[in-house]
C-alpha positions in Angstrom: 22.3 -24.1 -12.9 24.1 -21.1 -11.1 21.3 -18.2 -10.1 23.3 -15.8 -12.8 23.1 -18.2 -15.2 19.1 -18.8 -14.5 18.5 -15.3 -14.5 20.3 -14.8 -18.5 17.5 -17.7 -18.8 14.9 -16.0 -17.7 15.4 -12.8 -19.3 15.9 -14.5 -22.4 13.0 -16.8 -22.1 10.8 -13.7 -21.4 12.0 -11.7 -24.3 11.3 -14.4 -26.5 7.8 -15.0 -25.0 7.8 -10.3 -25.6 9.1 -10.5 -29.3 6.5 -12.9 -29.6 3.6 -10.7 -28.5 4.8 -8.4 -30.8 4.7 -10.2 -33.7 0.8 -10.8 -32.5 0.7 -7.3 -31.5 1.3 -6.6 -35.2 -0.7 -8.9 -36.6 -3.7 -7.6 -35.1 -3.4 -4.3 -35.9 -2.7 -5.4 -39.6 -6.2 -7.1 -39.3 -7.4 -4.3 -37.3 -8.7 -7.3 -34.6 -9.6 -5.1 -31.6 -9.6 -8.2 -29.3 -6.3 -10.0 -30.0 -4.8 -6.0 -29.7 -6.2 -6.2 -26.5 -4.9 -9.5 -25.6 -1.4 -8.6 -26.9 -1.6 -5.5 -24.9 -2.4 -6.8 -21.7 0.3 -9.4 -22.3 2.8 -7.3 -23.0 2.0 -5.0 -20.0 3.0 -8.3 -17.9 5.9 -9.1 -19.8 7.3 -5.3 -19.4 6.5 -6.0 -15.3 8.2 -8.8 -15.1 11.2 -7.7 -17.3 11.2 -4.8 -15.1 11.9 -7.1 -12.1 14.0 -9.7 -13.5 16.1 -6.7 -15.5 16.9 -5.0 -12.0 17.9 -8.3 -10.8 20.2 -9.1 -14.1 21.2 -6.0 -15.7 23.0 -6.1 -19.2 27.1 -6.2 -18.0 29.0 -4.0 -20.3 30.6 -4.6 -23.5 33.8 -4.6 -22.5 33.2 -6.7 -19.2 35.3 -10.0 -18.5 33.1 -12.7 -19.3 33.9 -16.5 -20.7 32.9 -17.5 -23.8 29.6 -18.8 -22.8 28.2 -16.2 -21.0 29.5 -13.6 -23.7 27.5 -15.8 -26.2 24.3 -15.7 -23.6 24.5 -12.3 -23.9 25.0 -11.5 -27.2 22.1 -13.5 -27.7 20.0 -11.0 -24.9 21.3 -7.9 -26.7 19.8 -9.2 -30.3 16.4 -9.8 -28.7 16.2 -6.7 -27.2 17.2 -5.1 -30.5 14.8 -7.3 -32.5 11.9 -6.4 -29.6 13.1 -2.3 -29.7 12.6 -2.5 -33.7 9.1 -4.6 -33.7 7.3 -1.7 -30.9 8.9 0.8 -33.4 7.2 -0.6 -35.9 3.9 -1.4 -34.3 4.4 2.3 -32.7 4.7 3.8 -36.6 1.9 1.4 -37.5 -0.8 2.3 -34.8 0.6 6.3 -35.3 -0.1 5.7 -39.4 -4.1 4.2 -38.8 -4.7 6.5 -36.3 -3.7 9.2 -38.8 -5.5 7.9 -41.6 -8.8 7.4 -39.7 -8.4 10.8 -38.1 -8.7 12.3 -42.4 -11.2 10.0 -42.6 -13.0 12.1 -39.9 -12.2 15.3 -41.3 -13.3 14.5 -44.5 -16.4 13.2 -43.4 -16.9 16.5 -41.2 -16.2 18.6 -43.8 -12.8 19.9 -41.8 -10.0 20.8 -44.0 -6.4 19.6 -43.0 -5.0 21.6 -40.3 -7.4 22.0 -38.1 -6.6 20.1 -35.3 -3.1 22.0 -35.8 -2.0 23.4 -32.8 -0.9 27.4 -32.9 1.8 28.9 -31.2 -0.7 29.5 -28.5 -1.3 25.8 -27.5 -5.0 26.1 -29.4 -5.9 24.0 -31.9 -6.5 25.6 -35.1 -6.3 26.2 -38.9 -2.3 25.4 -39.7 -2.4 28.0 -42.8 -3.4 30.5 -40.6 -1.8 30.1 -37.1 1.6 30.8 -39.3 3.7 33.6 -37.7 4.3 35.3 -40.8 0.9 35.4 -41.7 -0.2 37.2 -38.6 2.0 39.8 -38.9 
């Protein structure tokens, strides 16, 4: 096996091992399991290291670049794993972003805050959003 050949193997064999963390990643927070969301995170933060290393090594060649068949193929199949990986930490970014939201209402109802206090003013202070409006001040 030829050391750019083993490289497209590697970077593919450690996005497959990331899109899989994801996928756990995901799962946890669905069943809001703190420990397997710290498992996945740790695992991911190695995966992300070592992609780091291997992807300075083996950058992505450009579309257009003059490549045979089976190494166009190779990374074609790259390219869809990093798209598939991109869309899952969206996902598990938008899903961590929407409990985090809902358990921060929960708090302010529980408080007795209304919504909009923890908006930030024009100022950089947090504050009461209907309030802090421009308009409003004047």
């Amino acid at each position: 096996m030829t050391a750019p050949h083993a490289a497209r193997s590697d970077l593919r064999a450690l996005l497959e091992d990331f899109d899989r963390v994801l996928a756990s990643e995901y799962d946890a927070l669905r069943r809001r399991d703190t420990a397997a969301l710290e498992d996945a995170v740790q695992t991911k933060q190695h995966l992300v290291a070592a992609l780091g290393t291997l992807g300075g090594r083996s950058p992505l060649p450009p579309a257009d670049a003059d490549l045979s068949p089976e190494e166009r193929a190779e990374w074609g199949q790259i390219r869809a794993l990093l798209a598939r990986c991109a869309l899952a930490n969206r996902t598990n970014g938008a899903a961590i972003d929407a409990s985090r939201n809902f358990v921060t209402s929960l708090i302010d109802l529980m408080t007795g805050r209304r919504p909009g206090e923890r908006v930030y003013d024009a100022r950089g202070r947090l504050g009461d959003g209907e309030r802090s409006r421009a308009w409003e001040r004047v």
